[in-house]
ZAVEX-242345 format. One line per field, with one value per residue: residue number from 1; z, y, x of N, C-alpha, C, O, CB in turn; residue in one letter. Coordinates in steps of 0.2 Angstrom, whole numbers, plus 5000, padded with zeros to 4 digits. Glycine has a CB too. Layout:
ZAVEX-242345
resi <- (NUM	...)
n.zz <- (Z	...)
n.yy <- (Y	...)
n.xx <- (X	...)
ca.zz <- (Z	...)
ca.yy <- (Y	...)
ca.xx <- (X	...)
c.zz <- (Z	...)
c.yy <- (Y	...)
c.xx <- (X	...)
o.zz <- (Z	...)
o.yy <- (Y	...)
o.xx <- (X	...)
cb.zz <- (Z	...)
cb.yy <- (Y	...)
cb.xx <- (X	...)
resn <- (A	...)
end
This chain:
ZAVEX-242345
resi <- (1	2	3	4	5	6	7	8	9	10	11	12	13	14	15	16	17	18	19	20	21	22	23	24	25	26	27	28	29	30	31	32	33	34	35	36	37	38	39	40	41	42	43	44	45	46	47	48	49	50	51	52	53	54	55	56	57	58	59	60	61	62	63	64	65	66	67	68	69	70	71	72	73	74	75	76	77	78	79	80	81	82	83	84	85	86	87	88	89	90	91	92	93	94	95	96	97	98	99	100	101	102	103	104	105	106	107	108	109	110	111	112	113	114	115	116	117	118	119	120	121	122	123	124	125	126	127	128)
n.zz <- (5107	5096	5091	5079	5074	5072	5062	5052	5049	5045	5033	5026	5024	5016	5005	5000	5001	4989	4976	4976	4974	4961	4953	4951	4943	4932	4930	4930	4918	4908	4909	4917	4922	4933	4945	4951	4960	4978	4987	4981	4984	4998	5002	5002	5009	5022	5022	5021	5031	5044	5038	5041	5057	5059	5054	5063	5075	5076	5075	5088	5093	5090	5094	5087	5078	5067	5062	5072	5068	5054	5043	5045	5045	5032	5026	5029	5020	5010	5010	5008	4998	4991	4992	4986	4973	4970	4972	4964	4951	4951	4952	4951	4939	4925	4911	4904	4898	4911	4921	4919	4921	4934	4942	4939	4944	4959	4959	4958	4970	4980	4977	4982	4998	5000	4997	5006	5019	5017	5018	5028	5028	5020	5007	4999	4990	4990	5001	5007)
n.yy <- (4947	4938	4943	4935	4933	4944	4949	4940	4945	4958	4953	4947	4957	4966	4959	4957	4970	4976	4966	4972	4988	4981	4978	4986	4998	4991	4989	5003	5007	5001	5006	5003	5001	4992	5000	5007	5002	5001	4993	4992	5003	5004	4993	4994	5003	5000	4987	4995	5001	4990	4984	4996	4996	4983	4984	4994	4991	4979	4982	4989	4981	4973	4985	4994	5008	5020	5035	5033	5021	5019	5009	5008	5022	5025	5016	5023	5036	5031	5027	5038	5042	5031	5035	5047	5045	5034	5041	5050	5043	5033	5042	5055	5061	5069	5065	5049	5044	5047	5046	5031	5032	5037	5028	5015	5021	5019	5007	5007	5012	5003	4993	4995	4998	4986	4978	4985	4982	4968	4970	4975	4988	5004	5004	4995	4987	4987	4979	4965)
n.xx <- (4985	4996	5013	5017	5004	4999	5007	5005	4991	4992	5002	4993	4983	4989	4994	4980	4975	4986	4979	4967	4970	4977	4966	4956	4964	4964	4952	4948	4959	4949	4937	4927	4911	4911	4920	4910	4905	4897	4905	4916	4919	4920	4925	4942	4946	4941	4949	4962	4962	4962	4974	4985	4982	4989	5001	5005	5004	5012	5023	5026	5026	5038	5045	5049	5050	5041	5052	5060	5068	5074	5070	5057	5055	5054	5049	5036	5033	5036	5022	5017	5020	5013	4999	4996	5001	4992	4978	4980	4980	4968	4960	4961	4969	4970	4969	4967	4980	4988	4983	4985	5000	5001	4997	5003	5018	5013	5011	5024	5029	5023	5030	5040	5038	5035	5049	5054	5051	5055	5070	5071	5077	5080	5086	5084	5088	5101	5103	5111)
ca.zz <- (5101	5098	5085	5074	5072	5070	5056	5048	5046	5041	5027	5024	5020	5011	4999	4998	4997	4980	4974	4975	4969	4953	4952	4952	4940	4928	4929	4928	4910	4904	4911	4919	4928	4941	4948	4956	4965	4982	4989	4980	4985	5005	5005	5002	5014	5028	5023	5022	5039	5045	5036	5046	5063	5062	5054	5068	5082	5075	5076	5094	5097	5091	5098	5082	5077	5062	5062	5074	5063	5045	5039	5047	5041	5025	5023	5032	5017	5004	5009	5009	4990	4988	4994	4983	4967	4971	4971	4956	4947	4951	4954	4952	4936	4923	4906	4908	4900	4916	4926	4921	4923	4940	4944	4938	4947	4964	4959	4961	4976	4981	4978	4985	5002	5002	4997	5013	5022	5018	5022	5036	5024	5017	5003	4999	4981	4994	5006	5006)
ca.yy <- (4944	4935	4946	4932	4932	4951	4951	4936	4949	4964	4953	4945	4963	4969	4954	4959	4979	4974	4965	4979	4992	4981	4976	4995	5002	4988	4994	5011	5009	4999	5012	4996	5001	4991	5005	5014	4999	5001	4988	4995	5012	5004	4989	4994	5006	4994	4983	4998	5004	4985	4986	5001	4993	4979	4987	4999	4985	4976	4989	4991	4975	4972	4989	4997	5014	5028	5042	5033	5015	5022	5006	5010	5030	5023	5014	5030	5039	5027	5025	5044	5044	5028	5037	5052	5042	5030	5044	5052	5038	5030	5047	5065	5066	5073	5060	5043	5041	5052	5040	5026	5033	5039	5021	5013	5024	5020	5000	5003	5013	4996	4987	4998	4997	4978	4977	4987	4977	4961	4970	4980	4993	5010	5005	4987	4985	4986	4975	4959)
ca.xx <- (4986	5003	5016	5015	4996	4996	5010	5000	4984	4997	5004	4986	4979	4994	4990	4973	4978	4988	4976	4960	4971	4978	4962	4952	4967	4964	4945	4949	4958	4943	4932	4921	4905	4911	4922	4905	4900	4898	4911	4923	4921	4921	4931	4947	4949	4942	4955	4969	4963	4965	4982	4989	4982	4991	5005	5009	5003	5017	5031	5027	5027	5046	5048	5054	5047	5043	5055	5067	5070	5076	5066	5050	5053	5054	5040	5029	5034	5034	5016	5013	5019	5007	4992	4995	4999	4986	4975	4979	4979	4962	4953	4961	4971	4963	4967	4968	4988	4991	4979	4988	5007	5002	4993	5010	5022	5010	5015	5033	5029	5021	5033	5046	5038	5037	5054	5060	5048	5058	5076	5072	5083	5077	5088	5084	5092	5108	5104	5114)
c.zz <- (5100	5092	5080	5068	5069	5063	5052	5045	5043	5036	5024	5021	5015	5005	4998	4997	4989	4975	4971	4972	4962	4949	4949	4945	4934	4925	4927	4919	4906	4907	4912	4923	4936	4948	4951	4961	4974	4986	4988	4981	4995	5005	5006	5008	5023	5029	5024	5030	5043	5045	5040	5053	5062	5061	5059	5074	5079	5075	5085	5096	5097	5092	5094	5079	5072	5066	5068	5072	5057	5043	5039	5042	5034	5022	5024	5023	5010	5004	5008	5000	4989	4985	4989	4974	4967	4970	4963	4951	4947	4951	4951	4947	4931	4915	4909	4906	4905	4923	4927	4921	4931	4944	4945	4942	4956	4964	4961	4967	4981	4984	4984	4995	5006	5000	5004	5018	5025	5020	5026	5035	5021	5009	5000	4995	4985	4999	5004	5008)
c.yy <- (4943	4942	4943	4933	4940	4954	4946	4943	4954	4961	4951	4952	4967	4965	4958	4967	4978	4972	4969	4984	4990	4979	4984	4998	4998	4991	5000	5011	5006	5003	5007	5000	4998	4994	5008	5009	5000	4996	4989	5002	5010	4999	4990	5000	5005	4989	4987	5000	4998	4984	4990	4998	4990	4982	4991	4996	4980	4978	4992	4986	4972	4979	4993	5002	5019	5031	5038	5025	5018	5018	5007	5018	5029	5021	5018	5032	5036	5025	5030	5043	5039	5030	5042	5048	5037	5034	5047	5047	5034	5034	5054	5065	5066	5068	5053	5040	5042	5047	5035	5027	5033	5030	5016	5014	5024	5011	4998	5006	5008	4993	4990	4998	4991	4976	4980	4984	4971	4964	4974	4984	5001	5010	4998	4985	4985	4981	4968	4954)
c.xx <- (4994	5004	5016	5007	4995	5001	5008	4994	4988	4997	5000	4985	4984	4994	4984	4973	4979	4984	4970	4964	4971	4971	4957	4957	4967	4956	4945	4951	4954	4937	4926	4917	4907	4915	4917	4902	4901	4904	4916	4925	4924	4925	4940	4950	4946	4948	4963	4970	4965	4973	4986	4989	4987	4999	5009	5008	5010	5025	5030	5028	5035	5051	5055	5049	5049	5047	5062	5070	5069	5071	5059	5048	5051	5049	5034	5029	5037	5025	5012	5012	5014	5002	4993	4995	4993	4980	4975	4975	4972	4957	4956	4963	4967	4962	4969	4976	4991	4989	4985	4994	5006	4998	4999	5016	5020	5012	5019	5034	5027	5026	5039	5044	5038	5044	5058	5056	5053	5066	5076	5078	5079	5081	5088	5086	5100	5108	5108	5111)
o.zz <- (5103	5089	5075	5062	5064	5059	5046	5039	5037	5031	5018	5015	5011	5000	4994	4992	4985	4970	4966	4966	4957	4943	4944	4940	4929	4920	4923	4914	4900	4904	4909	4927	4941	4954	4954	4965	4976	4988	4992	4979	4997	5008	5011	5010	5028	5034	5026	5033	5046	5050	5042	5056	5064	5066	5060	5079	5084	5076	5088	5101	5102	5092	5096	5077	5071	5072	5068	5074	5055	5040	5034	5039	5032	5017	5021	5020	5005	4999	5007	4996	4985	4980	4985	4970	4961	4967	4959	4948	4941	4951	4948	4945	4931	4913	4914	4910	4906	4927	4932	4922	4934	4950	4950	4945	4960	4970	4963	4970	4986	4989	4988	4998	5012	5002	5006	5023	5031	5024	5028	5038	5019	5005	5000	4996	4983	5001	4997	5007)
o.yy <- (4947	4946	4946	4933	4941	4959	4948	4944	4955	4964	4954	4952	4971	4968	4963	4969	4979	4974	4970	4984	4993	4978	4984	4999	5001	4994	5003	5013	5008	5002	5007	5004	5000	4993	5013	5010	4998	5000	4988	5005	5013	5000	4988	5000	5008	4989	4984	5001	4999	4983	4988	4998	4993	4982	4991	4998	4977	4976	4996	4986	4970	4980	4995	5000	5021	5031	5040	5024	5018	5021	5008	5019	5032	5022	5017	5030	5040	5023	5030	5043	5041	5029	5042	5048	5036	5031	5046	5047	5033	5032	5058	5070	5062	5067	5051	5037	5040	5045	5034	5021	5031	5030	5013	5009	5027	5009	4993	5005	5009	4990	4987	4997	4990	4970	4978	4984	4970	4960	4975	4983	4999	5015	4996	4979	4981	4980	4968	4948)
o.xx <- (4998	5000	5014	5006	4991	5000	5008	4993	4986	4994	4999	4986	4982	4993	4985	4971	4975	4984	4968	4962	4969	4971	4955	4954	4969	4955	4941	4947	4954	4932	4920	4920	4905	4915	4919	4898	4907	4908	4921	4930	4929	4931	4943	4956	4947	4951	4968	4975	4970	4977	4992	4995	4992	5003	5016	5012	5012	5031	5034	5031	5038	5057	5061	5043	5055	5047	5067	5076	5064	5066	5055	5043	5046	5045	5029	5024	5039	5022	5006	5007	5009	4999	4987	4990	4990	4975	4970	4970	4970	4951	4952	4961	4962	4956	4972	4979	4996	4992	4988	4996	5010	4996	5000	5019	5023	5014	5021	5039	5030	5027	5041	5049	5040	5045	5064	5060	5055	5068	5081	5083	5073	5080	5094	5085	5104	5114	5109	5113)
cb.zz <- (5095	5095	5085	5076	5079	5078	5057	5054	5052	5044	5025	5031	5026	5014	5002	5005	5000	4980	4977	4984	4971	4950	4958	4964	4944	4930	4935	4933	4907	4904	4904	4925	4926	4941	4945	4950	4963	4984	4985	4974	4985	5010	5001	4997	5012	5026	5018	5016	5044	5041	5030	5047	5066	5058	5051	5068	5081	5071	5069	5097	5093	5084	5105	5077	5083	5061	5067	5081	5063	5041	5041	5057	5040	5023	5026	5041	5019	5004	5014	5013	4984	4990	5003	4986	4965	4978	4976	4954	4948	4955	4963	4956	4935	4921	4899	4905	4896	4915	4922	4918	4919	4941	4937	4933	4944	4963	4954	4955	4977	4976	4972	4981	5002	4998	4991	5015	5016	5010	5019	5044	5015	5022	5003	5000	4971	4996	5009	5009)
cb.yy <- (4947	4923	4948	4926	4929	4957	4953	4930	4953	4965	4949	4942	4968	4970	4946	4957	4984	4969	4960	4983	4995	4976	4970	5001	5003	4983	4995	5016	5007	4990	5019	4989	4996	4984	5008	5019	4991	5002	4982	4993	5018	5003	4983	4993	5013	4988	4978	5004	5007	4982	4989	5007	4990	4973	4988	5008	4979	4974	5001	4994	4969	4968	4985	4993	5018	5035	5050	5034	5009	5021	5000	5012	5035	5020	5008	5041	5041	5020	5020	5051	5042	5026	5039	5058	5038	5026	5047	5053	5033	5026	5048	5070	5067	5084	5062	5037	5042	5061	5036	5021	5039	5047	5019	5014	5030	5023	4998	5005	5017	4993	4984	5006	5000	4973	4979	4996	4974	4956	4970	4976	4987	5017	5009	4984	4995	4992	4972	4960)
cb.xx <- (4983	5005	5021	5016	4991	4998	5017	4996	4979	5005	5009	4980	4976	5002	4987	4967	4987	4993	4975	4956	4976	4984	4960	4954	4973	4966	4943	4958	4964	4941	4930	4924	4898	4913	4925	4897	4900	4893	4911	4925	4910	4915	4931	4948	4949	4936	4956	4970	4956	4962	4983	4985	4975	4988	5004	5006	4992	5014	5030	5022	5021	5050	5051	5058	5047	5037	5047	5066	5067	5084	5067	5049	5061	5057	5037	5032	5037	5038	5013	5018	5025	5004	4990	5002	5005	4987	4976	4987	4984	4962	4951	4966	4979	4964	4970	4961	4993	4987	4972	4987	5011	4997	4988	5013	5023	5002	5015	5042	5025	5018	5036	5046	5036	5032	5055	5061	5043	5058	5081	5074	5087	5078	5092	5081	5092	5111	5097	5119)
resn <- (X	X	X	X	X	X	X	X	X	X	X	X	X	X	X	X	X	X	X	X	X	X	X	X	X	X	X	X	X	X	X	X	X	X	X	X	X	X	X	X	X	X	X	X	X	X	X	X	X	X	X	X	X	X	X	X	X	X	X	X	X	X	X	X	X	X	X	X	X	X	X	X	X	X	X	X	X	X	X	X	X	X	X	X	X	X	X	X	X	X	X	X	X	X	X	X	X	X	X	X	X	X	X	X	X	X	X	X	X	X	X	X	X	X	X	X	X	X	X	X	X	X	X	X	X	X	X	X)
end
């Protein structure tokens, strides 16, 4: 598979990631039923494991690497805080304003890795 085609599926499921979480966190503050349904217990981490494949098939492919491209570092570790706020927020903490602060603050983790994304910067409010 070409790199184009594999960072097509990358940005494809990073769409579709954004969408399932705001979509589940929106659910959560209306306490919808439809948070227990099976689909949404399994799809999204079909599509986040997807997401990673392509993700890290595509850092090999232009032969840029976690821990030794600052940009890459940054995004490991903007996706660590994700996963932890992302957790909180849709599952662990214990009231729901706490939920949805930790739900929010998992949003600008979001963004924040699609923003170093686009400048191949770990600090991308400075890129030029």
């Amino acid at each position: 598979m070409s790199y184009l085609a594999v960072k097509h599926v990358h940005v494809a499921a990073v769409a579709l990631s954004f969408a399932l979480f705001f979509i589940r966190g929106v659910w959560m503050m209306q306490e919808s039923p439809l948070l227990t349904r099976r689909w949404v217990k399994i799809l999204p981490h079909v599509n986040d494991t997807v997401l990673l494949v392509a993700g890290l098939s595509a850092a090999f492919m232009i032969r840029q690497y976690p821990f030794l491209d600052d940009w890459l570092t940054a995004k490991v570790f903007g996706l660590i805080a994700y996963i932890i706020l992302g957790t909180l927020g849709l599952k662990r903490a214990k009231t729901k304003p706490a939920r949805i602060g930790f739900w929010v603050a998992a949003l600008g983790a979001f963004g924040y890795i699609v923003a170093v994304a686009f400048a191949r910067n770990p600090l991308p409010w400075t890129a030029a």
